[in-house]
N, C-alpha and C positions, 0 to 999 in steps of 0.2 A: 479368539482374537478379534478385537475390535475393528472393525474397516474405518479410515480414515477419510473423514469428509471435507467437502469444501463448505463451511459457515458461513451464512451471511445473517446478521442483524438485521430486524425490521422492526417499526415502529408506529406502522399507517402512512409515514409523510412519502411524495414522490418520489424524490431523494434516496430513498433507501428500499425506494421499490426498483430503481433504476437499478441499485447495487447487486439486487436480486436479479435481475436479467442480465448483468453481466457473471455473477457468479455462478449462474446457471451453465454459457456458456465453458468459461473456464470447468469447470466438473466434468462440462463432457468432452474435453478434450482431456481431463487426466484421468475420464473414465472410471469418476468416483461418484459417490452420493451426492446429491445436496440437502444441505441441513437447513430449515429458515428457522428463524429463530425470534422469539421475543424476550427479553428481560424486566423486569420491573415488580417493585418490592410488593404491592398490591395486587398478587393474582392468588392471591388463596385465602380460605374462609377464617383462618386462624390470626389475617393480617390487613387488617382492613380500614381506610382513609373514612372516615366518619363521614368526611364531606364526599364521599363516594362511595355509597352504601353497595355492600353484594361484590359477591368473587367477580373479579377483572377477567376470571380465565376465561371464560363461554366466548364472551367479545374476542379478546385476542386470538383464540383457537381457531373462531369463525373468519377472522380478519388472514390470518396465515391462512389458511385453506384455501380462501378465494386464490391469493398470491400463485398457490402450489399448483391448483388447477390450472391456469392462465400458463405457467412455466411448461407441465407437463402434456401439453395442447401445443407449445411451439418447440418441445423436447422429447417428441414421444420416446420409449425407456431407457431416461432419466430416473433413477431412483430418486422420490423428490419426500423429506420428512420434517415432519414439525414438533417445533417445542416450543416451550416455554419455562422460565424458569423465576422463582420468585423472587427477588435478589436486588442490588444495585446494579445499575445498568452495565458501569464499567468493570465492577469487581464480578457480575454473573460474566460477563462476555469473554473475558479476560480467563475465567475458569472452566464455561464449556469449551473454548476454544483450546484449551492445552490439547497438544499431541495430533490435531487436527491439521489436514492441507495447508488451507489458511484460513483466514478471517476477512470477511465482504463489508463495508458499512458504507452507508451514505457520506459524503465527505461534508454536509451540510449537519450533521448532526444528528441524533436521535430524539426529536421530537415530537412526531406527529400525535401519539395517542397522549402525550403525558405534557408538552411544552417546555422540553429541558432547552438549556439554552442553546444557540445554534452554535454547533461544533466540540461543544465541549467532551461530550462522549465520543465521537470520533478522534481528539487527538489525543483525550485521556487513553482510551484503548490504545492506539496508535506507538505511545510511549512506553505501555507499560507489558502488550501481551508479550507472549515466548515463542508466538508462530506466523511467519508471516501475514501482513495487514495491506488490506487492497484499499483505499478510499477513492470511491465514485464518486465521480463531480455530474452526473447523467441528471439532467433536470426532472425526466418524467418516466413512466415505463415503458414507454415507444421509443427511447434514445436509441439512434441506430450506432452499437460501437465498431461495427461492421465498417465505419468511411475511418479511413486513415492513412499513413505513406505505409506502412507495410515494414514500420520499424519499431523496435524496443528500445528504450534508452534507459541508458545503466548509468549514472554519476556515478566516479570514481574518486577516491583521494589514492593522489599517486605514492602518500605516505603510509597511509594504512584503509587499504582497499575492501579489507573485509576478504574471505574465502565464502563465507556462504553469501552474500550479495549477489557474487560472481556466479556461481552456481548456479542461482536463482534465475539470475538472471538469460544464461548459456541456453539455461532447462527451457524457459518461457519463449525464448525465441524458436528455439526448436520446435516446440508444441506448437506454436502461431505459427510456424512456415515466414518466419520475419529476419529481416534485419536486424542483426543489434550493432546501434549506433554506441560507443562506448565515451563516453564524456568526461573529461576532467579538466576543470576551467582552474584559472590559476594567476596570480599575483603576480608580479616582478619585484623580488626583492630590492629594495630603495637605496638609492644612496646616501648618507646622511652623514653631517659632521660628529666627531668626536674626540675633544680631548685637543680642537686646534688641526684638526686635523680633518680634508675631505676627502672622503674615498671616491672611488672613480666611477662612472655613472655603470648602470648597468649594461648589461651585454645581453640584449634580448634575445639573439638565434642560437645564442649560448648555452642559454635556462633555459628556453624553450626546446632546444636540443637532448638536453636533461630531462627535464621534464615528459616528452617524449617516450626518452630510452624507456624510462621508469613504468610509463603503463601500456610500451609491448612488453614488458618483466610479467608484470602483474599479468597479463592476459596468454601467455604463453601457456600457461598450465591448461587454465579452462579450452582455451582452442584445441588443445591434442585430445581433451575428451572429448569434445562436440565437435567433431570435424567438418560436421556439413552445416555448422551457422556458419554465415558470411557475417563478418567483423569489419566495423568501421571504428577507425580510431580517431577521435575529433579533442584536439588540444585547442583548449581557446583563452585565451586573453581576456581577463576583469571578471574573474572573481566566481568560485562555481557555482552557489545558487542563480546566478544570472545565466552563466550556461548552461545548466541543466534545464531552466525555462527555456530557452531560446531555442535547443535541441529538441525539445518535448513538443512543440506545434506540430499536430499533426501527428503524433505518432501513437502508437497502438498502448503504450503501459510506460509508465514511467518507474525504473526501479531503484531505488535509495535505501542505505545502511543507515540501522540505528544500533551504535555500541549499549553494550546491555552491562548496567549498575545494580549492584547490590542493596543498593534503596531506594528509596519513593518519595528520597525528600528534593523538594526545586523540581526546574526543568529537567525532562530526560530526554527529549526531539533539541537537536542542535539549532543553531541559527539557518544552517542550511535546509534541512528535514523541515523543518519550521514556514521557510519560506516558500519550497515547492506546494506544501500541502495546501499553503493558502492561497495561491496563485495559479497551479497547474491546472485546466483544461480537461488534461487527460486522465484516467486512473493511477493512482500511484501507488505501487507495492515498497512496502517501509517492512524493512528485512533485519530481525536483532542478532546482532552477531558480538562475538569478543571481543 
């Protein structure tokens, strides 16, 4: 039986050396392996960029090693392993990662050894793996992820919340000794004419009352299996990618749903997933659910 690790993507750039020092820690708190990992179509003799003569692997192998030493020096037994695999970036990461903890990436993208464009493999991954996706926003390999309020923040949709989000997210606090701050920001439905006719304005302590009810629903379940997270319920007013930044200053992980589609045609990260990943600060775990 296969032990399950925590992956992180490397590629040379800071970015995703940082990702690696947070994935590090996360592994030893769930007391699993860590995997570093390199992808890219040019590491074997059978596949080779003419304008880049000679196997990629020796480089990369050496480039990862340095990484693992560095980790296992402020991780002493940390199971720390290396690979590489010869593949496209998204479609290899996207495939060692099946069945795995989760997946680690520079939220700037992977391009240090190759120059792919910034982000693209980060939110292509992001969209399409089947295991949770962490993107580090950590500028260098000294980011201390260590400073923050000592909370987790979970965006919610009080309509369809996800069950594994929740999870995920319950699990994360616990492991971290955190706060989970539970978010779901939200619209006031409008008053509008129709037909000659105007309805009457909205009743904000109303729908927000509702609104409410709706995600201590949603969270009752997760609370009676984690009884010792403390739970903060933060309903907020204009619109939840604006809440879910506004709630994430400062805080330890940021965790968001992504509904999981039968194909790979269009966009598959929502307008919201969308806009935390380009904006947040913090790390954010993008979780695919039904």
């Amino acid at each position: 039986m296969t032990t399950r690790q925590v992956m992180v993507g490397l590629d040379g750039s800071p970015q995703s050396e940082a990702a690696a020092v947070w994935a590090a820690q996360e592994a030893q708190r769930l007391g699993s392996a860590l995997c570093l990992l390199h992808v890219w179509p040019w590491l074997s003799g059978e596949n080779v960029d003419r304008s880049n003569p000679g196997d990629l692997r020796p480089a990369a192998l050496d480039a990862l090693a340095r990484v693992a030493d560095r980790i296992r020096l402020a991780h002493p037994g940390l199971a720390v392993e290396v690979a590489v695999r010869p593949d496209d970036p998204v479609d290899g990461l996207i495939a060692e990662a099946r069945g795995q903890e989760m997946l680690v990436l520079g939220s700037r993208g992977l391009g240090g050894f190759a120059g792919l464009l910034v982000g693209s493999v980060s939110l292509a991954v992001a969209a399409r793996a089947t295991v949770p996706t962490v993107l580090v926003r950590g500028k260098s390999p000294d980011h201390d992820f260590a400073r923050g309020t000592g909370e987790i923040v979970v965006g919610i949709d009080s309509r369809q919340p996800g069950e594994a989000v929740l999870d995920f997210a319950f699990t994360e606090a616990e492991r971290h000794g955190a706060t989970l701050r539970a978010v779901h920001g939200w619209d006031p439905v409008p008053a509008w004419a129709f037909g000659g006719v105007v309805l009457p304005p909205v009743d904000l302590p109303a729908q927000k009352s509702t609104e409410s009810a709706l995600l201590s629903g949603h969270l009752a379940g997760p609370r009676a299996r984690h009884p010792g997270v403390t739970v903060v319920e933060d309903i907020r007013l204009g619109g939840a990618a604006r809440a879910v930044l506004d709630a994430a200053a400062g805080a330890e992980l940021v965790v968001i749903g992504r509904r999981e589609r039968r194909h790979h045609v269009g966009a598959l990260l929502g307008p919201v997933a969308h806009a935390v990943l380009h904006h947040s600060t913090t790390p954010v775990a993008v979780i695919p659910h039904p």
